[in-house]
C-alpha positions as CSV (number, residue, x, y, z in Angstrom):
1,X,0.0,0.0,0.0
2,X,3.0,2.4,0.7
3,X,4.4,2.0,-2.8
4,X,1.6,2.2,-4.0
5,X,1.2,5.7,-2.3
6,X,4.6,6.6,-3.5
7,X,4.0,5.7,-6.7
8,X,1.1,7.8,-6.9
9,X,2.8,10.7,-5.2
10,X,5.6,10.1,-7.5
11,X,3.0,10.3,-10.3
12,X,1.2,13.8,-9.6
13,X,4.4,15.5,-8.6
14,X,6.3,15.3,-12.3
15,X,2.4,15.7,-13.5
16,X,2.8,19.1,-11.6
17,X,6.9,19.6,-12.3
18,X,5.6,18.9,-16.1
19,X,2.8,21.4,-16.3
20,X,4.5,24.0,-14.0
21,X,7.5,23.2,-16.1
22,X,5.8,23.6,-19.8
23,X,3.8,26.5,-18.8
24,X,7.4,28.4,-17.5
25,X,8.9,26.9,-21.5
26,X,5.9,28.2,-23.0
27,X,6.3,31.9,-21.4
28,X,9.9,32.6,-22.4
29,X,9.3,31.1,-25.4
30,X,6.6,33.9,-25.9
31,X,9.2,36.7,-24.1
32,X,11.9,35.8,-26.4
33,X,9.9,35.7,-29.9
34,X,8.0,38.9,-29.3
35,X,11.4,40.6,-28.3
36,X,10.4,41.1,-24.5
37,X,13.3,38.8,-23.4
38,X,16.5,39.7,-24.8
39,X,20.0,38.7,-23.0
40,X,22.0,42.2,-22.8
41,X,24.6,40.9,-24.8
42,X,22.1,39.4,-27.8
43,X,20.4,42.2,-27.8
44,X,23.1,43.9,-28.7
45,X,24.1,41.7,-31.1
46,X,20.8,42.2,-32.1
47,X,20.8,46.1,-32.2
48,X,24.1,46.1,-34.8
49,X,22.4,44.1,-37.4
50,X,19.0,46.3,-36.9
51,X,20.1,50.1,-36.1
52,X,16.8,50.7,-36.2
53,X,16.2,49.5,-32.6
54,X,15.3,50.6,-29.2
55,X,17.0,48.2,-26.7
56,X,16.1,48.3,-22.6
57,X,17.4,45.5,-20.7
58,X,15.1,45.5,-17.5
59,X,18.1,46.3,-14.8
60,X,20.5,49.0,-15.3
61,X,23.3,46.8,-13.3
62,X,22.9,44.9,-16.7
63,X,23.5,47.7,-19.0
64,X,27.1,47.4,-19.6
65,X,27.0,43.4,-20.5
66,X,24.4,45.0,-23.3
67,X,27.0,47.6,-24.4
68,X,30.2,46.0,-24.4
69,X,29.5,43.7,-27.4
70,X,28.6,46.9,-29.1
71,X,31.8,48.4,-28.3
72,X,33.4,45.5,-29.8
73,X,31.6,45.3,-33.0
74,X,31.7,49.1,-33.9
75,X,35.3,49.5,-32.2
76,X,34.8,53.5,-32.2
77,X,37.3,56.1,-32.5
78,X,35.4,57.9,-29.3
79,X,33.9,56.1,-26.6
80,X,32.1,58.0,-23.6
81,X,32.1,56.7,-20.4
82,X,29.4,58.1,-17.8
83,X,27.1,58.0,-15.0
84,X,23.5,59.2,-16.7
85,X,24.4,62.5,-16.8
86,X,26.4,62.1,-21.1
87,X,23.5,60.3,-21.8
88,X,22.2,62.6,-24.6
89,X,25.6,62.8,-26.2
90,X,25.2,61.9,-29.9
91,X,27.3,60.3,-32.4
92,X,25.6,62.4,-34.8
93,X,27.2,65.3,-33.0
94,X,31.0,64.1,-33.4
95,X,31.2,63.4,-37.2
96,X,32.5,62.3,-39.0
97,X,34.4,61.1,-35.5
98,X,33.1,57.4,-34.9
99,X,31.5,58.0,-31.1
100,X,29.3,55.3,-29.0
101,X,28.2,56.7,-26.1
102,X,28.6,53.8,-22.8
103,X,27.1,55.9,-20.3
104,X,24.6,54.5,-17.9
105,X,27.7,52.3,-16.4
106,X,29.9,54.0,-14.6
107,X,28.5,56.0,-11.5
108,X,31.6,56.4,-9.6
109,X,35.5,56.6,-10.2
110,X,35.7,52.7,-9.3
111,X,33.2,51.6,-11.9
112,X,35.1,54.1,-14.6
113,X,37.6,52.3,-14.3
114,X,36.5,49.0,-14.6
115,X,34.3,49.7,-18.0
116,X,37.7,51.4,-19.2
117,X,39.8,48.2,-18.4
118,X,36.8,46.2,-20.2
119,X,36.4,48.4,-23.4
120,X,40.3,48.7,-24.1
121,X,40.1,45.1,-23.6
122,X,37.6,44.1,-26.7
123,X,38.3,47.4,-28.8
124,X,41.2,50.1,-29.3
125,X,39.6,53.7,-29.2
126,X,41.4,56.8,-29.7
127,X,39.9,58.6,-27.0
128,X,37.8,57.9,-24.1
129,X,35.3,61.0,-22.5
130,X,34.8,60.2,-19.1
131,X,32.2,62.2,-17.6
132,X,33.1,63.4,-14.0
133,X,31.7,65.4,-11.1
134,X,32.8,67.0,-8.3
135,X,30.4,64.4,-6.0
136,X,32.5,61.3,-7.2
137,X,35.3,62.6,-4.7
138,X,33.3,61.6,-1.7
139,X,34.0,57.9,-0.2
140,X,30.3,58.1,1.2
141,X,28.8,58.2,-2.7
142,X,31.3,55.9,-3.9
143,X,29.7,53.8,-1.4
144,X,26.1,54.0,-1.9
145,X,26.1,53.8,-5.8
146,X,28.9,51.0,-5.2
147,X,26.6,48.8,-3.3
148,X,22.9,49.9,-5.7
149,X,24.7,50.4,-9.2
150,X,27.4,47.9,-9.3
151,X,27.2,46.1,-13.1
152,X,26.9,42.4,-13.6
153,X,29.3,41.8,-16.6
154,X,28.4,37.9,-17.1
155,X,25.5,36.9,-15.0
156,X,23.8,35.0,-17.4
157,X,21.3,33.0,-15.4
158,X,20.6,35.7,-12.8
159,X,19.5,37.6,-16.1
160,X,17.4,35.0,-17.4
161,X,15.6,34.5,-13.8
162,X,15.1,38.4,-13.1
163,X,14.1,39.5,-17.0
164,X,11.2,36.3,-17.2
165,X,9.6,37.2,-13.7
166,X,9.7,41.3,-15.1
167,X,8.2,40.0,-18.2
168,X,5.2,38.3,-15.7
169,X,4.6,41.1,-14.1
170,X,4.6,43.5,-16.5
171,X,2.0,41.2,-18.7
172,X,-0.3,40.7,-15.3
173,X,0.0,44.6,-14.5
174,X,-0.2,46.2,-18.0
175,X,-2.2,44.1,-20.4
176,X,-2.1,46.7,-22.8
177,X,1.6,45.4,-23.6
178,X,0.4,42.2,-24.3
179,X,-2.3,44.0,-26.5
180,X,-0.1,46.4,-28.3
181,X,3.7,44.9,-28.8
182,X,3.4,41.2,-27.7
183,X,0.8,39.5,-29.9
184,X,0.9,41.5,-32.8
185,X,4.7,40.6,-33.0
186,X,3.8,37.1,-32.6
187,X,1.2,37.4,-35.4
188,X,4.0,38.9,-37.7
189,X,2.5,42.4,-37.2
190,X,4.7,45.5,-36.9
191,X,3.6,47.0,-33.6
192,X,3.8,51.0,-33.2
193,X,7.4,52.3,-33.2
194,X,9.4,54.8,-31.1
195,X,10.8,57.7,-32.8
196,X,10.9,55.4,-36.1
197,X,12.7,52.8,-34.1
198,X,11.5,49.2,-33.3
199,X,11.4,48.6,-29.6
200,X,13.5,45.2,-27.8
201,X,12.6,44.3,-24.1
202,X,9.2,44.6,-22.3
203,X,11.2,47.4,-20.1
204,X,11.2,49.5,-23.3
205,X,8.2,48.6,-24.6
206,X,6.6,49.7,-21.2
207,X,8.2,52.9,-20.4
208,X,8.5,54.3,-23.8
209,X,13.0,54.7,-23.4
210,X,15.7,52.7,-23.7
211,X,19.3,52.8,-26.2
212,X,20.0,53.7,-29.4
213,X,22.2,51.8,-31.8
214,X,25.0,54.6,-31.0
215,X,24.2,54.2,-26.8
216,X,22.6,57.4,-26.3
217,X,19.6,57.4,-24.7
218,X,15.6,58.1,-25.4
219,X,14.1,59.4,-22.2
220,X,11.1,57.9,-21.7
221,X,8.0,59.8,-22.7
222,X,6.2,60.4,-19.7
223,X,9.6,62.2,-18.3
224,X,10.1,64.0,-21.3
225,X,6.7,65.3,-20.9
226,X,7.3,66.6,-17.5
227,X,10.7,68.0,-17.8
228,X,9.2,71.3,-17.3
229,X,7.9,70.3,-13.4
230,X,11.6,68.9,-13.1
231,X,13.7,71.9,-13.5
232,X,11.7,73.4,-11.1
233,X,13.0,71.5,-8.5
234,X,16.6,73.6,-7.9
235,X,17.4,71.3,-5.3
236,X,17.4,68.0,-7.4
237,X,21.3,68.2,-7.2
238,X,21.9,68.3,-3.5
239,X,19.0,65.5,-2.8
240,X,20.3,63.0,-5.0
241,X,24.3,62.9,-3.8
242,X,25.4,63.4,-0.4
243,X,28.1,66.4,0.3
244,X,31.5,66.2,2.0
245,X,34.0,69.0,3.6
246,X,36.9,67.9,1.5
247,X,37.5,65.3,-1.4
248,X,38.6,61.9,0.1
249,X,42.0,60.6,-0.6
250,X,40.9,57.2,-1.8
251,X,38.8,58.3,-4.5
252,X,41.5,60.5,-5.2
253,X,43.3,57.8,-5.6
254,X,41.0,56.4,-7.7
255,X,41.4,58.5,-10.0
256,X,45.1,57.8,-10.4
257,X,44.7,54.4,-11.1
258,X,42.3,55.7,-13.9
259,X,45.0,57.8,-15.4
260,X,47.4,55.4,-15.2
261,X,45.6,52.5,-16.8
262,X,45.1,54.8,-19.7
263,X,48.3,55.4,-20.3
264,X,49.5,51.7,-20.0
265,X,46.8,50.7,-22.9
266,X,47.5,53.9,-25.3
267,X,44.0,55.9,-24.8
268,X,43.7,59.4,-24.7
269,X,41.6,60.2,-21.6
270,X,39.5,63.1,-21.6
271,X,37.4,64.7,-18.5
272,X,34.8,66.9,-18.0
273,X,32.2,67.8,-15.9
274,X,28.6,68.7,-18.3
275,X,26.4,71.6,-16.6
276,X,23.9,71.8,-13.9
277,X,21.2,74.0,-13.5
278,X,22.0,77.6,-12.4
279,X,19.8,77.6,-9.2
280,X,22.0,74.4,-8.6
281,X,25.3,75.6,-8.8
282,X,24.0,79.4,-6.9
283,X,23.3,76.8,-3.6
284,X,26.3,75.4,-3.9
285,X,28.4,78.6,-3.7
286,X,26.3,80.4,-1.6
287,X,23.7,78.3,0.8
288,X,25.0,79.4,4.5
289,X,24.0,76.1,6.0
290,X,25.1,74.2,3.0
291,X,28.7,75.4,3.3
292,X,30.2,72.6,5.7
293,X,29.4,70.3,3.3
294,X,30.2,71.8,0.2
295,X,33.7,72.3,1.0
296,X,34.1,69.0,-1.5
297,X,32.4,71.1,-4.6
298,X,34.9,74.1,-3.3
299,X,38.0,71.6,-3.7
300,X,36.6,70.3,-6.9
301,X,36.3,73.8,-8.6
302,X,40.0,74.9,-7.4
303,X,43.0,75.9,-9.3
304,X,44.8,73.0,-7.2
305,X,42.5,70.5,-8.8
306,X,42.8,71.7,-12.5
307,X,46.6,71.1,-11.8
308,X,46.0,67.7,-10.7
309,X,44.1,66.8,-13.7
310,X,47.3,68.7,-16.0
311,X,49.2,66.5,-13.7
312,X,48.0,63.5,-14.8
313,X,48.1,64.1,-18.2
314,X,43.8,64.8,-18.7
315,X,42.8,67.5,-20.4
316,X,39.8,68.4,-18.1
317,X,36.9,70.7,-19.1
318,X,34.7,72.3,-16.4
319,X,31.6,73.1,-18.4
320,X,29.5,73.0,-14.9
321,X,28.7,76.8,-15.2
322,X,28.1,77.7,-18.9
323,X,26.2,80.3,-20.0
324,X,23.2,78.4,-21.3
325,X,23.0,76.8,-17.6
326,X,20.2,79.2,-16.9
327,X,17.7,77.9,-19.6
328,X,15.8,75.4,-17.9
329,X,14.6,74.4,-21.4
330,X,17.5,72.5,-22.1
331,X,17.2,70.1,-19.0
332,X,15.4,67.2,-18.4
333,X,16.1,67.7,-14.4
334,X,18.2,70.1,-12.5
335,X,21.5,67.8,-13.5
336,X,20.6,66.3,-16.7
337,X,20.8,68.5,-20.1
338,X,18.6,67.6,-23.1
339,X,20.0,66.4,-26.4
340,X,19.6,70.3,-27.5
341,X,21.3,71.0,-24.5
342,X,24.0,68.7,-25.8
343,X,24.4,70.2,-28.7
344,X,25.3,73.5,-26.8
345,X,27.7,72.1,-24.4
346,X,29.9,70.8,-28.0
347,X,29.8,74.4,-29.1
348,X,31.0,75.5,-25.6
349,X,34.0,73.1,-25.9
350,X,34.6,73.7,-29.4
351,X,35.1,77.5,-28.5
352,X,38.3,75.8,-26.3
353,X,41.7,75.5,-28.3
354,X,42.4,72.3,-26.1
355,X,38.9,70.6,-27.2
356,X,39.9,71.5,-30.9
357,X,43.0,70.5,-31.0
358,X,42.2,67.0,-30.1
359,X,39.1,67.2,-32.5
360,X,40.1,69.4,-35.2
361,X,37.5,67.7,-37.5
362,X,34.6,68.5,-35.6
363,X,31.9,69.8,-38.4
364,X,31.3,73.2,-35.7
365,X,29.1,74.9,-38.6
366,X,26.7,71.9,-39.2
367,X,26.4,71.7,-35.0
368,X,25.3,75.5,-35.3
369,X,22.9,74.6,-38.4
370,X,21.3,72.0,-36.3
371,X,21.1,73.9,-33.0
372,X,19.1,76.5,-35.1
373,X,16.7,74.0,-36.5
374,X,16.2,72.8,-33.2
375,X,15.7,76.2,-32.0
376,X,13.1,76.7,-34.7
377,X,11.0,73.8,-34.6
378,X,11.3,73.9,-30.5
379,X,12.8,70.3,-30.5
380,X,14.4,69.8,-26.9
381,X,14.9,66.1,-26.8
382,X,15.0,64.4,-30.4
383,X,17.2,67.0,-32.2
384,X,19.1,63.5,-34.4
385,X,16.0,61.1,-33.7
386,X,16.9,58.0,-35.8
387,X,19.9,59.2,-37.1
388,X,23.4,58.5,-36.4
């Protein structure tokens, strides 16, 4: 009677394993053909053979596995390496200069390094832009977007478990994705683009953003269509990273390393810091109760650190406090610029001797042409759209 009971137990348990089983097959195999579930790297892959494409891999920690491949492929004269704050830096800006734009990966000095060490590794660039702020100089943000923001450069299976339970919830929670992007591409349809642009992963599909072919990013469109109620909020620079009395020696440091593992592959490293909002910047020189802690900022901004940078051989641009800074129009938030923006902070450095020499090709008349254009048809955020 026991085996029997085993048997049967036995029985409805791969019954169960097989249904639970197939149903989980059945899913993914319904992710991946409708373009919901991409691995980073694939997608990639994916995104060279079909510019045309708007890629989103669900987790940002998983956003430099997506680019890297990219990197590889395209092996660009420029790369730019960045926390979120180059991400509207276009390739379309730098021509005929071949630029792909890795920002999104590299929040503090240690990460910087790491996606330096990993792109001269699979690709030989002329020049690397790293993107960096006074705030990285403080061990206490290193810390925080250490521990949150860290990027998994291989983690295969941890991708494939996280990206199908995303794809779940999203269906259960938005239907209208199922509705709009996932049967139609299962039926062969051609659902509605983005800008022109196919979109890969449900993240994308959902929020409307994601990567272009040349790394920059589309915002998504809900933000874009509040940009206005962002700038408003002055302090969105001081909430979002925590201040210090002086820059800490380790990151420092850090920055050493940086230098020196540019030299030792042959790269031309280039820094600078993109703008903030006016009202930003006034608090930081002037707040009274704000002044203990903005003794790092102070450091940051000082004659003694420009020397550092000469020091270590990196032409460093401060472009924190250009004259466009007061136009909230061309931010998304009080530390992010638009892709007009963008287009202003390359005719700021172009007006620098240092900038040119390094890019005596840049096409600075076309740049102006398409600033104007921008100007005139009040196009903030998709100045370049599809085109790279």
């Amino acid at each position: 009677m026991r085996i029997g009971i085993a048997r049967y137990l036995t029985i409805i348990a791969v019954l169960v394993a097989a249904l639970v089983g197939g149903s989980i097959g059945a899913l993914e195999y319904i992710g991946i053909a409708s373009g919901s579930i991409r691995l980073p790297a694939v997608a990639g892959k994916e995104q060279i053979r079909q510019p045309d494409t708007i890629v989103l891999p669900g987790d940002l920690r998983y956003w430099a596995a997506y680019k890297l491949p990219i990197i590889a492929a395209q092996n660009p004269e420029i790369v730019v390496v960045s926390s979120s704050r180059a991400g509207q830096m276009r390739s379309a800006m730098f021509k005929p200069y071949r630029l792909y734009n890795a920002s999104f990966t590299s929040w503090n000095l240690e990460q910087m390094f790491q996606m330096v060490d990993r792109i001269t590794r699979v690709s030989k660039p002329r020049t690397i832009i790293v993107e960096i702020d006074y705030f990285m100089f403080s061990d206490a943000y290193e810390k925080s977007v250490g521990e949150q923001r860290a990027m998994y450069f291989d983690n295969e299976w941890r991708f494939r478990y996280d990206s199908f339970f995303n794809f779940i919830r999203l269906m259960t929670s938005r239907p209208a994705l199922l509705k709009n992007y996932v049967l139609p591409r299962l039926s062969g349809e051609e659902p509605a683009k983005l800008d022109g642009m196919r979109l890969i992963g449900i993240d994308a599909m959902a929020t409307q953003a994601g990567f272009r072919v040349d790394g920059s990013y589309r915002y998504p469109t809900g933000l874009i269509a509040s940009a206005t109620d962002q700038t408003k909020n002055n302090r969105g620079l001081i909430e979002s990273v925590p201040g210090a009395p002086h820059i800490d020696a380790r990151q420092m440091a850090a920055l050493e390393r940086l230098a020196a593992l540019a030299r030792d592959r042959g790269v031309k490293l280039v820094a600078m810091q993109l703008p903030y909002l006016k009202a930003s910047v006034e608090f930081l020189n002037n707040d009274p109760g704000y002044r203990p802690y903005a003794g790092l900022w102070r450091e940051f901004e000082s004659e003694a650190m420009s020397r550092k940078f000469e020091q270590l051989g990196i032409p460093f641009f401060d472009l924190c406090c250009v004259s466009f800074n007061d136009e909230a129009s061309e931010f998304v938030d009080a530390i992010h610029v638009g892709e007009r923006g963008m287009i202003q902070v390359l005719l700021t450095l172009a007006e620098d001797q240092r900038f040119r020499a390094l890019f005596p090709d840049l096409e600075v008349e076309r740049l102006k042409s398409d600033l104007d254009a921008a100007r005139k048809s009040n196009n903030i955020f998709h100045v370049y759209g599809n085109r790279f």
